[in-house]
DRENTORDREN-351236 format. One record per residue (C-alpha): x, y negated, z; residue in one letter; residue number from 1. Coordinates in nm, 3 decimals. Layout:
// residues N
REC, X, Y, Z, a, NUM;
...
// end
This chain:
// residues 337
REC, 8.896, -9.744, 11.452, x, 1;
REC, 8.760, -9.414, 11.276, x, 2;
REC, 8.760, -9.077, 11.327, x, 3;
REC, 9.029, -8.865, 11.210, x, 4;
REC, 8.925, -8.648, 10.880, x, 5;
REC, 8.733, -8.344, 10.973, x, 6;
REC, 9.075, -8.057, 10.948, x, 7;
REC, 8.822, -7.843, 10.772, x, 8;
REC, 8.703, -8.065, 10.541, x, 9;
REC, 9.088, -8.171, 10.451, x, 10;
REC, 9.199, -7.802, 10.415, x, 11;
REC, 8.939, -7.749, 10.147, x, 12;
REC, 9.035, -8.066, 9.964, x, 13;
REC, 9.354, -7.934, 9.964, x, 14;
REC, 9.309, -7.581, 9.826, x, 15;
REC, 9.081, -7.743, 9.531, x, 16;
REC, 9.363, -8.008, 9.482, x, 17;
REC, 9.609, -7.721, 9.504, x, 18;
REC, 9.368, -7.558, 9.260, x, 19;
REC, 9.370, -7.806, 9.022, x, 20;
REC, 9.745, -7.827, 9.020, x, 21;
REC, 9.883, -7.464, 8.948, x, 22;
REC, 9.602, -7.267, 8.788, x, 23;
REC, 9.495, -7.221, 8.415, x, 24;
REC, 9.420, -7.487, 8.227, x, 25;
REC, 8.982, -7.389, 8.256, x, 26;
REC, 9.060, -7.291, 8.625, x, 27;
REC, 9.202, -7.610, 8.697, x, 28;
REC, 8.906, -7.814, 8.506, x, 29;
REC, 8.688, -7.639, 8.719, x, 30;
REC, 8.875, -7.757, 9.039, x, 31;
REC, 8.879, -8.079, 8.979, x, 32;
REC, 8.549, -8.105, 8.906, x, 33;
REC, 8.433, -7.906, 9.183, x, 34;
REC, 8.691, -8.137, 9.413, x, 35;
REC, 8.508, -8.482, 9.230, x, 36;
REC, 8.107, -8.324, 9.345, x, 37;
REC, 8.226, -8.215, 9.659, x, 38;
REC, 8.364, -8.569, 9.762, x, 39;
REC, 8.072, -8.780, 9.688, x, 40;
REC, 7.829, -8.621, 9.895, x, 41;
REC, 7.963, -8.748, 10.232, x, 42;
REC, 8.182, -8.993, 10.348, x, 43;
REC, 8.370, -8.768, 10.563, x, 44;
REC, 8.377, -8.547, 10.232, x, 45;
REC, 8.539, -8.867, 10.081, x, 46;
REC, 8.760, -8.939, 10.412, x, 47;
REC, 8.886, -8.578, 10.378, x, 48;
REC, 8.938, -8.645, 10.018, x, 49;
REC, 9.172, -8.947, 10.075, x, 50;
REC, 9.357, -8.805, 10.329, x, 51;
REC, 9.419, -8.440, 10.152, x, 52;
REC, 9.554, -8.630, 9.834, x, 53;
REC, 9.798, -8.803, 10.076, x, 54;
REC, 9.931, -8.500, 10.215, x, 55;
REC, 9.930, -8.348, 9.862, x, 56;
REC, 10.174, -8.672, 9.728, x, 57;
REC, 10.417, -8.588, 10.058, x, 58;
REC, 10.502, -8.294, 9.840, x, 59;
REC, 10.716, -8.503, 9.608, x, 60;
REC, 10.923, -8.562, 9.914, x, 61;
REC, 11.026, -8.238, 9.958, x, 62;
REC, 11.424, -8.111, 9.956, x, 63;
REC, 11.561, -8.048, 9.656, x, 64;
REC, 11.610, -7.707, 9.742, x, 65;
REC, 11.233, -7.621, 9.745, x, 66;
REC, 11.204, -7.769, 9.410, x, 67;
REC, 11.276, -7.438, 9.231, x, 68;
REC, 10.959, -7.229, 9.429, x, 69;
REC, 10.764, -7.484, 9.194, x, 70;
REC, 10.941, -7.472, 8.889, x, 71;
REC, 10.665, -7.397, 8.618, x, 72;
REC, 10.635, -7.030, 8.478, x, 73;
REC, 10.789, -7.023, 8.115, x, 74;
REC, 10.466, -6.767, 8.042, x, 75;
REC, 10.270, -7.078, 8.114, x, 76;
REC, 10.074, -6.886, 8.351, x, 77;
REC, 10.093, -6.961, 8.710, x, 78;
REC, 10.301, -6.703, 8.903, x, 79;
REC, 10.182, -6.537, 9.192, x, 80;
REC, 10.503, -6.680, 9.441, x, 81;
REC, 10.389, -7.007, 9.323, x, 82;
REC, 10.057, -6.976, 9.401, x, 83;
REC, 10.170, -6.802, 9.721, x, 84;
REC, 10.439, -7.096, 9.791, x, 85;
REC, 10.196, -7.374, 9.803, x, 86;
REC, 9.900, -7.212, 9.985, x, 87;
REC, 10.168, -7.170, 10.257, x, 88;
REC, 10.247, -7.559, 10.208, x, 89;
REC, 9.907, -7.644, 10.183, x, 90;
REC, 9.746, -7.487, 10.479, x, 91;
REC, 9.861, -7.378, 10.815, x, 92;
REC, 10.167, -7.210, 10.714, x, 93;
REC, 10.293, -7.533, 10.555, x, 94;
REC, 10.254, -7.752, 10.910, x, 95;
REC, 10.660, -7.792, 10.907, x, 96;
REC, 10.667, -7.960, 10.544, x, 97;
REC, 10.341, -8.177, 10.593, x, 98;
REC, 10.316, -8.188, 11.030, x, 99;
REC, 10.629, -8.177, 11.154, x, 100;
REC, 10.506, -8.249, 11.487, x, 101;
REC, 10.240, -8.493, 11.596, x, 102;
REC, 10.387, -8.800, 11.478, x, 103;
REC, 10.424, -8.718, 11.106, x, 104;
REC, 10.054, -8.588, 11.177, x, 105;
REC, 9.932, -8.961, 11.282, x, 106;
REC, 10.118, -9.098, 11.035, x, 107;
REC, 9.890, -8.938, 10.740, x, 108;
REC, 9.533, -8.950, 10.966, x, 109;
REC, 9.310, -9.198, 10.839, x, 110;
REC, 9.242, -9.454, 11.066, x, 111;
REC, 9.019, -9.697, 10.807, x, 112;
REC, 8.772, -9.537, 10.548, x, 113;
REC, 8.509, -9.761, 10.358, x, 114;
REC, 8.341, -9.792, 10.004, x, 115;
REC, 8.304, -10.102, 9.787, x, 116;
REC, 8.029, -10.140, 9.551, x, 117;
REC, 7.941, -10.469, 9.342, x, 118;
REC, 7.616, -10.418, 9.218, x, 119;
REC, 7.446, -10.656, 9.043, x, 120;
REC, 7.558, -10.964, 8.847, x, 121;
REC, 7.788, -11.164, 9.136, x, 122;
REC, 8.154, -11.110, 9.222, x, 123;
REC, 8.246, -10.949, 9.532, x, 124;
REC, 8.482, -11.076, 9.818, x, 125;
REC, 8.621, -10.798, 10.097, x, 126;
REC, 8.901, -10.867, 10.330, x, 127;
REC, 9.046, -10.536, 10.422, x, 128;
REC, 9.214, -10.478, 10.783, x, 129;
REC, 9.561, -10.422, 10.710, x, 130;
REC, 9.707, -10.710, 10.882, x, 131;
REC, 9.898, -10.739, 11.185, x, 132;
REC, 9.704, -10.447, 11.478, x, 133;
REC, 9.436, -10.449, 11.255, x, 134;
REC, 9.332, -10.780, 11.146, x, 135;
REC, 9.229, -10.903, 10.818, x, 136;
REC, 9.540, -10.890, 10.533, x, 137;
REC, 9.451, -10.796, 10.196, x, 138;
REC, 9.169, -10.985, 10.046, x, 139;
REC, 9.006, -10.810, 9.724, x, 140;
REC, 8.744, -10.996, 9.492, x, 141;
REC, 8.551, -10.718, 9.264, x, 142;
REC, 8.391, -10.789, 8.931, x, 143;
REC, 8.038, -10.665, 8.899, x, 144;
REC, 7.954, -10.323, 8.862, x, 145;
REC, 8.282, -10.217, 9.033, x, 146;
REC, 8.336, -9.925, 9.288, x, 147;
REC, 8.627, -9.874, 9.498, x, 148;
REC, 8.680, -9.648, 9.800, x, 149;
REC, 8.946, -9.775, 10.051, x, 150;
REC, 9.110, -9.602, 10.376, x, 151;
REC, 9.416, -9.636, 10.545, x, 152;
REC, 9.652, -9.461, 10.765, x, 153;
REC, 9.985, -9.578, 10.944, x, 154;
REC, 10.193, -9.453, 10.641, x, 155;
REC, 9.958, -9.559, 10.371, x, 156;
REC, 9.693, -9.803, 10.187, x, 157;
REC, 9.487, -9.622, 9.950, x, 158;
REC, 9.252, -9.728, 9.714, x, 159;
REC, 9.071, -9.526, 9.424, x, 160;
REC, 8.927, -9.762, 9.171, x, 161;
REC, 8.593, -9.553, 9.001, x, 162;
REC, 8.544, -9.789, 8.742, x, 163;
REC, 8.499, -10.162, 8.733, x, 164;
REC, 8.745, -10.457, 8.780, x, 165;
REC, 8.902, -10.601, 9.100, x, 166;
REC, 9.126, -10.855, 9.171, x, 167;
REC, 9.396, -10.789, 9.443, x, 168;
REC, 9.598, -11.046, 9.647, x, 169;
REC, 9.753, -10.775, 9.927, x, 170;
REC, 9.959, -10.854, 10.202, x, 171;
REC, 10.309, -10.752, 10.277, x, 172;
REC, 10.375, -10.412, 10.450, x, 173;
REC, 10.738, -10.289, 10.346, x, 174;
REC, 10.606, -9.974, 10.561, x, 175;
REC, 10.280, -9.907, 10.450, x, 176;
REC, 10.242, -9.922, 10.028, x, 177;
REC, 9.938, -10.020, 9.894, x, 178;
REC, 9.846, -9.757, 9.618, x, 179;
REC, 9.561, -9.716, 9.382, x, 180;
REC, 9.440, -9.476, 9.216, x, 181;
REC, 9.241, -9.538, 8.900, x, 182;
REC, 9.101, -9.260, 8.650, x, 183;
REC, 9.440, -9.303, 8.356, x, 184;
REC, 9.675, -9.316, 8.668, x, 185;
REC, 9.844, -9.450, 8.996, x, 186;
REC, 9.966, -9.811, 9.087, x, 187;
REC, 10.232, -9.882, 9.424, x, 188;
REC, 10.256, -10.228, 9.534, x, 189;
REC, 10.435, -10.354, 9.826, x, 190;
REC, 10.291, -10.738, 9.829, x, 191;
REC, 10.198, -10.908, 9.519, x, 192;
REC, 9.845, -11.050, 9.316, x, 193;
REC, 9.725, -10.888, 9.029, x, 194;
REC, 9.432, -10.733, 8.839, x, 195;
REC, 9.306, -10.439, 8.745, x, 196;
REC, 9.006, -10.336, 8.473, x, 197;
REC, 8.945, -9.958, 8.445, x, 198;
REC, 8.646, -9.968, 8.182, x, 199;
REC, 8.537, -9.743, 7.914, x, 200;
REC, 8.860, -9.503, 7.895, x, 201;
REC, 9.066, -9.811, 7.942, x, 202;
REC, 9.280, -9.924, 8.186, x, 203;
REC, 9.472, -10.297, 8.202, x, 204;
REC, 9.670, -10.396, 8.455, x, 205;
REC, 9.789, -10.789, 8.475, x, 206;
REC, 9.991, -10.932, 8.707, x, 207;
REC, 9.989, -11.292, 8.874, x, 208;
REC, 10.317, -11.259, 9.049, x, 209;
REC, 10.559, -10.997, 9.215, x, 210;
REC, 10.596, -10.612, 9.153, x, 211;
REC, 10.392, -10.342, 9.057, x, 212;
REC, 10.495, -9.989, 8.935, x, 213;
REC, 10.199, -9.801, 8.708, x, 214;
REC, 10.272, -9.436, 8.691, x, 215;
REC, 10.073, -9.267, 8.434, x, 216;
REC, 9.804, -8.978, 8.523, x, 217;
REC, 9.961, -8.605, 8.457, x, 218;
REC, 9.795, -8.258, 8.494, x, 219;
REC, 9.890, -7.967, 8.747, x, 220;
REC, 10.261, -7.977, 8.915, x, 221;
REC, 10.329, -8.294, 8.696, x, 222;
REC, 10.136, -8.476, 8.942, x, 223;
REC, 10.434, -8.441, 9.172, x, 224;
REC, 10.645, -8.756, 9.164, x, 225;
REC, 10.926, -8.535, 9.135, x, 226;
REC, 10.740, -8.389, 8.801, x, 227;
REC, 10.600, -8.654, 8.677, x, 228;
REC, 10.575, -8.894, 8.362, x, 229;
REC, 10.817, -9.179, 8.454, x, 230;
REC, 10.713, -9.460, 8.605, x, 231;
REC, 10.655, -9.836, 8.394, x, 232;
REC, 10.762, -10.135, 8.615, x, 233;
REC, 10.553, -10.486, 8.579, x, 234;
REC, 10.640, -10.808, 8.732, x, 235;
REC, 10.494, -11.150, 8.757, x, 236;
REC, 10.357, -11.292, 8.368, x, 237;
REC, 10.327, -10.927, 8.281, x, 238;
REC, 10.008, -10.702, 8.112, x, 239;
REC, 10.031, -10.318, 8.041, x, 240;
REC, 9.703, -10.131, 7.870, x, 241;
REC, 9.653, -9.753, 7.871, x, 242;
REC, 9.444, -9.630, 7.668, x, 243;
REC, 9.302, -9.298, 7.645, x, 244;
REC, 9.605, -9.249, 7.892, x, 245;
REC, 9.870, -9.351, 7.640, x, 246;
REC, 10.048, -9.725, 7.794, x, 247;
REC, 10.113, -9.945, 7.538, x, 248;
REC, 10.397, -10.208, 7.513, x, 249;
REC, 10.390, -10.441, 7.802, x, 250;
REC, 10.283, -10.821, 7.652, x, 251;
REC, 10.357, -11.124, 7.828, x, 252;
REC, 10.022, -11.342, 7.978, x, 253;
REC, 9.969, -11.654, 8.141, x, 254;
REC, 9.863, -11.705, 8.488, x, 255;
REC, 9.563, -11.891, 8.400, x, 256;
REC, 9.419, -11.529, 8.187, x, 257;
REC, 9.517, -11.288, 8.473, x, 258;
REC, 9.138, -11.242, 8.635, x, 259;
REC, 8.950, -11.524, 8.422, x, 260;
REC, 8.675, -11.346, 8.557, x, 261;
REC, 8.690, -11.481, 8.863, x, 262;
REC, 8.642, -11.813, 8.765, x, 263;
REC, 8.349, -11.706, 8.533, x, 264;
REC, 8.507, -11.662, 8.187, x, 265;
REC, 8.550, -11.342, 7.976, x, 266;
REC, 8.862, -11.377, 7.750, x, 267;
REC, 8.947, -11.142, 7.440, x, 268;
REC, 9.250, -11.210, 7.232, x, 269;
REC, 9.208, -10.966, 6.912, x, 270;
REC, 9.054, -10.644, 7.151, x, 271;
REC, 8.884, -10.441, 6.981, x, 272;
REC, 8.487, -10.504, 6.996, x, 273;
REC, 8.450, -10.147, 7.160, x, 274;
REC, 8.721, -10.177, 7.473, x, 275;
REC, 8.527, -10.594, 7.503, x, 276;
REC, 8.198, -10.429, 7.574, x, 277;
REC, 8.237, -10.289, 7.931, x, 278;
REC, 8.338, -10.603, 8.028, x, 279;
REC, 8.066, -10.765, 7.891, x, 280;
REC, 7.806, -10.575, 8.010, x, 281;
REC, 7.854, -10.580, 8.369, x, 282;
REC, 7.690, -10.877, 8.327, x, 283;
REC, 7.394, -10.812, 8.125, x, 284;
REC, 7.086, -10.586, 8.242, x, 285;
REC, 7.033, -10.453, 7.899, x, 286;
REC, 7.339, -10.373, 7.748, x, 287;
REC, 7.476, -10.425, 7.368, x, 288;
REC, 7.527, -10.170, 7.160, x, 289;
REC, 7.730, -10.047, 6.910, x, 290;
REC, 7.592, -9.893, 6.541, x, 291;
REC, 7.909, -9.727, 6.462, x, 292;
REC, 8.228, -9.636, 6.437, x, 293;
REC, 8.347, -9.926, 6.187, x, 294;
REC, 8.149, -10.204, 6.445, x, 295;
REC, 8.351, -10.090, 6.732, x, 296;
REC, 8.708, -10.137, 6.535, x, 297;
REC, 8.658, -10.527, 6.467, x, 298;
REC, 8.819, -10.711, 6.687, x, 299;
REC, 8.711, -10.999, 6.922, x, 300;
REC, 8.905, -11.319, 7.009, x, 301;
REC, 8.751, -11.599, 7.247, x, 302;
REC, 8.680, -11.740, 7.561, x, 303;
REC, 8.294, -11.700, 7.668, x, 304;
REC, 8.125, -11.815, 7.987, x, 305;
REC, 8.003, -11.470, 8.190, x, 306;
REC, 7.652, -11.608, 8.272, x, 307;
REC, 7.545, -11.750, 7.934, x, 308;
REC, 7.497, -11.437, 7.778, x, 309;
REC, 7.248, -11.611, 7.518, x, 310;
REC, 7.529, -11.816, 7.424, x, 311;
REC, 7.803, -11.560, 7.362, x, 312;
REC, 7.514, -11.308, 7.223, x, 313;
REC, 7.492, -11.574, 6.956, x, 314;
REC, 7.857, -11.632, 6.921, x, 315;
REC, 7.923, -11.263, 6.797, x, 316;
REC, 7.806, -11.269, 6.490, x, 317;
REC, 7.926, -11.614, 6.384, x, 318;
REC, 8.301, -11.545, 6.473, x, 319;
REC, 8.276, -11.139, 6.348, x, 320;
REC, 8.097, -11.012, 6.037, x, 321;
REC, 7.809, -10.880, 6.248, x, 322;
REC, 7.417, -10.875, 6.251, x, 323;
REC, 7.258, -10.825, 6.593, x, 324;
REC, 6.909, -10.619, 6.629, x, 325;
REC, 6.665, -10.685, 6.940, x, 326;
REC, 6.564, -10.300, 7.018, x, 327;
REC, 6.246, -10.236, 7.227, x, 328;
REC, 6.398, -10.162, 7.533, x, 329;
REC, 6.578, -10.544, 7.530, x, 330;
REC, 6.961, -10.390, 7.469, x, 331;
REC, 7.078, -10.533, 7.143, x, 332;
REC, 7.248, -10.327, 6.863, x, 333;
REC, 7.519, -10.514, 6.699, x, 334;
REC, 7.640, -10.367, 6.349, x, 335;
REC, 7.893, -10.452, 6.087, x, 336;
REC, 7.772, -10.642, 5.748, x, 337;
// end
């Protein structure tokens, strides 16, 4: 079992969260940025991290009645009592709303923190310990050149997806939700299989079977479930794609496409050539290119094989009107006729 977060380390998450949340628009940028450095130099920076942004979510929980202390300023400035309200939630003033005594306190410490990385050009299978007192459950397979960070408390399964693709088939905790974070927004699970790509500004969710909810990234209090964008609901046979943080309409896909990857194919039906990159260069050491904007808008159908990447190199330009250019450093250039 680990450590509990370092309090120090989580109260300083928490004010650059809190930051990030309630001040001006530049102020906030700078938070967050601040908050993204800060956590990558350390794992217990990380563990903090994790564990702050849990405390921060148990906001949306709060009475109604408190609602109003964060009711945004019509000036569109932050107000002073607001600022005031949730340093006092936020830090030792707050223990009532986040503590509550020790339980609620061991309820939010992390008790499992550990990073994922697939480097190279192989998949990656992790089991994670979320089954009964600690035993294997959950069973992830990444894509290469995915990172995930992953820790756990009694209340909570948490997972922040950097970038990459990962396949989940989680086990059933109706008292812990599995949640992941990914950079265009949040997806809560209770037991299901599914897959998520977060690649190039794009995120796609697909899943295999049962229920996930995907509730779109928001900026300062709308971050607050109780503020925030409302939430899109996908079941079994069901695909959602965000991009540039706008979801589109939810499309229907077979079992067989949900994480082709997995059994070494890449599919594309009519994505444009731009968002079918990322994808396909996780598996290349030099990557391909694109000349321009009117290259990246044609759009790419097919089924290719992952490893042959002479194969589907050669594909491109017979199946789109393209001409591909060897460059000196091995990438390849590909370019509209």
């Amino acid at each position: 079992m680990h450590a509990r977060a370092d309090e120090r380390l989580v109260e300083k998450a928490l004010r650059l969260i809190a930051k990030a949340a309630v001040e001006r628009p530049d102020a906030a940028a700078r938070a967050e940025a601040e908050l993204a450095r800060w956590r990558v130099r350390s794992p217990a920076n990380a563990a903090a991290a994790s564990e702050a942004w849990q405390r921060w979510q148990m906001l949306g929980n709060l009475a109604p009645e408190l609602r109003e202390h964060f009711a945004p300023a019509t000036s569109g400035n932050p107000s002073p009592r607001r600022r005031q309200m949730l340093a006092l939630l936020l830090t030792g003033g707050g223990a009532g709303v986040f503590g509550g005594g020790a339980w609620l306190y061991r309820q939010q410490t992390v008790q499992f923190a550990r990073q994922y990385r697939s480097d190279g050009f192989d998949t990656l299978l992790a089991e994670l310990p979320d089954g009964p007192d600690g035993t294997p459950g959950s069973r992830l397979q990444l894509a290469p050149g995915t990172v995930l960070h992953a820790s756990f408390s009694r209340a909570a399964r948490h997972v922040e997806l950097a970038g990459g693709e990962a396949y989940f088939a989680l086990a059933r905790d109706a008292g812990r939700p599995f949640r992941i974070d990914t950079p265009a927004g949040r997806i809560e699970v209770l037991g299901t299989a599914f897959n998520v790509a977060a690649r190039g500004g794009v995120l796609e969710i697909a899943v295999e079977h049962g229920h996930v909810r995907f509730t779109p990234r928001a900026e300062g209090l709308a971050r607050l479930p109780m503020f925030g964008p409302p939430a899109i609901d996908l079941r079994g046979g069901e695909a959602l794609k965000v991009s540039n943080g706008r979801p589109e309409t939810i499309r229907p896909i077979r079992p067989e496409q949900v994480a082709a990857w997995r059994d070494g194919w890449l599919l594309f039906d009519d994505v444009p050539l731009a968002d079918a990159l990322p994808a396909i260069n996780a598996y290349r050491r030099q990557p391909i290119v694109l000349a321009d904007a009117r290259t990246a808008a044609l759009r790419l159908s097919g089924r290719f094989r992952a490893e042959d990447q002479r194969s589907l190199v050669q594909a491109l330009p017979a199946i789109l009107p393209l001409r591909a250019e060897v460059l000196d450093d091995g990438s390849i250039r590909l370019a509209a006729r």
